[in-house]
C-alpha positions in Angstrom: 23.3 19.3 12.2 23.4 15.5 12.0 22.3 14.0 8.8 18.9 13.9 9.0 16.5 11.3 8.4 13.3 10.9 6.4 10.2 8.9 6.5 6.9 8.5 5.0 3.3 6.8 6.0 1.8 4.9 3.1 -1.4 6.4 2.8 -4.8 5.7 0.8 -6.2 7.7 -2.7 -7.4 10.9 -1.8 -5.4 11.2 1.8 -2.4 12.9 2.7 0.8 10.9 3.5 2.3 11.8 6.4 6.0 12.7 6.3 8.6 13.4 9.1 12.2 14.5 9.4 14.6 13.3 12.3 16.7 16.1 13.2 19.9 16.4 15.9 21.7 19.5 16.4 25.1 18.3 18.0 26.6 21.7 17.3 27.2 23.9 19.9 25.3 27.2 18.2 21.4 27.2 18.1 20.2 27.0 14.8 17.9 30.1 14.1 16.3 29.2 11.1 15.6 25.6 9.4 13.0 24.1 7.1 12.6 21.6 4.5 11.7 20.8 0.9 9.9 17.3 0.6 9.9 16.0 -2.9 8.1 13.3 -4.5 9.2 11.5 -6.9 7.9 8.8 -9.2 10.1 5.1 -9.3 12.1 6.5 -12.3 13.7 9.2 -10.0 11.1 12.2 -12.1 10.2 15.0 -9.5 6.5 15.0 -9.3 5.8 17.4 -6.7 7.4 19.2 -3.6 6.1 20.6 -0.3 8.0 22.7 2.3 7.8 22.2 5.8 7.2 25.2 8.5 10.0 27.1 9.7 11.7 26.2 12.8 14.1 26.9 15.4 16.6 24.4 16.6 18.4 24.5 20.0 22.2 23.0 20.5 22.0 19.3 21.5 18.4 19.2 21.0 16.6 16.7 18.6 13.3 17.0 17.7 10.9 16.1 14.3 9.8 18.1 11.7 6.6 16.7 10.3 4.2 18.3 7.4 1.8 16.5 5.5 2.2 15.8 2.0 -0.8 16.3 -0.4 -1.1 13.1 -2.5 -4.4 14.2 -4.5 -2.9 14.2 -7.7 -0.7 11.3 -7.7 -2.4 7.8 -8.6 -2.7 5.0 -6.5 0.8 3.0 -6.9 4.5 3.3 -5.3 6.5 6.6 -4.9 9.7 7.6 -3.5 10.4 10.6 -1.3 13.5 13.0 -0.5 14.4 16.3 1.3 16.7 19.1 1.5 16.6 20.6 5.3 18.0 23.9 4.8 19.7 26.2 8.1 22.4 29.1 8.5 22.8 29.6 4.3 24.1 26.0 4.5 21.7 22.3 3.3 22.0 19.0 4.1 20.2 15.9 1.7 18.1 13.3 3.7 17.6 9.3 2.8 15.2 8.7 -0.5 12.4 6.3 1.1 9.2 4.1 -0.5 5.8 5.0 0.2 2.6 4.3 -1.6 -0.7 5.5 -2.1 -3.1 3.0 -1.7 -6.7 2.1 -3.7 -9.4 0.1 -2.2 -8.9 -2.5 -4.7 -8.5 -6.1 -3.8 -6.8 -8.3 -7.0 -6.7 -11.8 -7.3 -2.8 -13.6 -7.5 -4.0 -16.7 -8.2 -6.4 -19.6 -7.8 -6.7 -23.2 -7.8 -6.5 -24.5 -11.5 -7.4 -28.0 -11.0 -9.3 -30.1 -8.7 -10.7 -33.9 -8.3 -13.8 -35.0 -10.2 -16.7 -36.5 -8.1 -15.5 -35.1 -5.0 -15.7 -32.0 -2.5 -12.1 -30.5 -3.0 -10.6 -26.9 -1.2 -10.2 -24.0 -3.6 -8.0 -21.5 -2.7 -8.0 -17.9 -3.8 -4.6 -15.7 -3.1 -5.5 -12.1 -2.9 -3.7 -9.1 -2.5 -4.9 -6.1 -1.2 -4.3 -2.2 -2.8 -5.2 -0.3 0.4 -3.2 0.9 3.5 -6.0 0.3 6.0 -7.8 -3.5 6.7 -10.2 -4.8 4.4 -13.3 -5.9 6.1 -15.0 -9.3 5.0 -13.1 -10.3 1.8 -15.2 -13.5 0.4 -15.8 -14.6 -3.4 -18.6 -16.2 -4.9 -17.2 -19.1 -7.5 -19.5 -19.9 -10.8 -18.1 -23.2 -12.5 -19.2 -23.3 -16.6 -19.2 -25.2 -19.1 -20.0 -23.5 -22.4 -21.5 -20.8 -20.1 -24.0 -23.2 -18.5 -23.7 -22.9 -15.1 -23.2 -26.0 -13.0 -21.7 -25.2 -10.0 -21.5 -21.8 -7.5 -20.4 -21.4 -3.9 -19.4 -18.8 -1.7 -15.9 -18.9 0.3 -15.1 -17.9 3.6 -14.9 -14.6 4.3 -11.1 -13.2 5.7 -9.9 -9.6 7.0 -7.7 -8.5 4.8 -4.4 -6.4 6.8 -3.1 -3.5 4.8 -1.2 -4.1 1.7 -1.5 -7.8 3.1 -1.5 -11.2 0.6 -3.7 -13.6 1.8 -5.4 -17.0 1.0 -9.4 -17.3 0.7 -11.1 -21.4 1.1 -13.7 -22.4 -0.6 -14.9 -25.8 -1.1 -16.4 -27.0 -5.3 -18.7 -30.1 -4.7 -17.2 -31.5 -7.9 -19.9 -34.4 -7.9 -21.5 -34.8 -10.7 -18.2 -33.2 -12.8 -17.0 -35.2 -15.5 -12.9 -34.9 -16.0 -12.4 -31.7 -18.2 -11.7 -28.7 -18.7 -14.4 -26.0 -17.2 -14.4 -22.1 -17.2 -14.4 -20.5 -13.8 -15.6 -17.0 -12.8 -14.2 -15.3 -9.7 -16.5 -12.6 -8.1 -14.9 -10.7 -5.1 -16.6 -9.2 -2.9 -15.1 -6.8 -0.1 -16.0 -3.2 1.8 -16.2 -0.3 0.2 
């Protein structure tokens, strides 16, 4: 048996994560019996959980994939690492440890525009960052520009699509006339699917 080789889909909260072993008998025997132990892990290298794949039969100079899915409900949204141990003829073999995350529809703000001109329209950009393994639909914020929580000024950006696990910039444009030089408190509302 080749070394085999793992991988694992990102997935979402609540969704299985989809894993898959590459395996290549080169030997000249059939193997009659082979399966797997998947286990999770979190970034410290702690075993969270484990999941064993089905048993198979492997045929000289065949390759084929093992796949089983891996039950994710009670790990929290955030980045994991995976490893197996195929198992054959009393004898095992380690695979690769690979990333994978589970995902959150959660869409957090990087950063924004901290300054822009007085007494004129100026862009304001918003980088966001999305939590979730599938596209975000319609990702717009409203702006609300205060001073001593008075309101003076709101507007709505554009709206993007944000790709899975994606960074992105949202524009929006502050009609700053009117706005003395200063300092003025800003509040970001996003607004997405879900």
């Amino acid at each position: 048996l080749e070394k085999p080789i793992l991988s694992v889909e990102n997935t979402n909260r609540g969704k299985n994560a989809k894993a898959s072993i590459t395996l290549q008998n080169f030997g000249t025997d059939d193997i009659n019996k082979l399966y797997a132990t998947i286990d999770i892990l979190d970034l410290s290298g702690k075993k969270l959980s484990s999941t064993t794949t089905e048993t198979i039969q492997l045929q000289s100079l065949i390759s084929t994939v093992l796949s089983t899915d891996i039950n994710t409900a009670s790990l929290n949204p955030g980045n994991y690492k995976a490893k197996a141990t195929v198992f054959y003829e009393n004898k095992m073999e380690e695979t690769n440890e690979v990333d994978f995350r589970v995902g959150d529809l959660i869409v957090n703000i990087n950063n924004f525009t901290k300054e822009v001109a007085a007494n004129q329209i100026s862009e304001f950009n918003i980088w966001v960052e999305s939590g979730w393994n599938d596209k975000i639909k319609d990702v717009y914020a409203e702006v609300i520009v205060s001073k001593e929580e008075v309101e003076l000024k709101s507007f709505i950006t554009l709206s993007i699509d944000l790709e899975p696990w994606a960074t992105d910039n949202i524009i929006g444009y502050l009609d700053a006339f009117g706005m003395q030089a200063g300092e003025y408190d800003i509040k970001i509302n996003l607004n997405y699917e879900g």
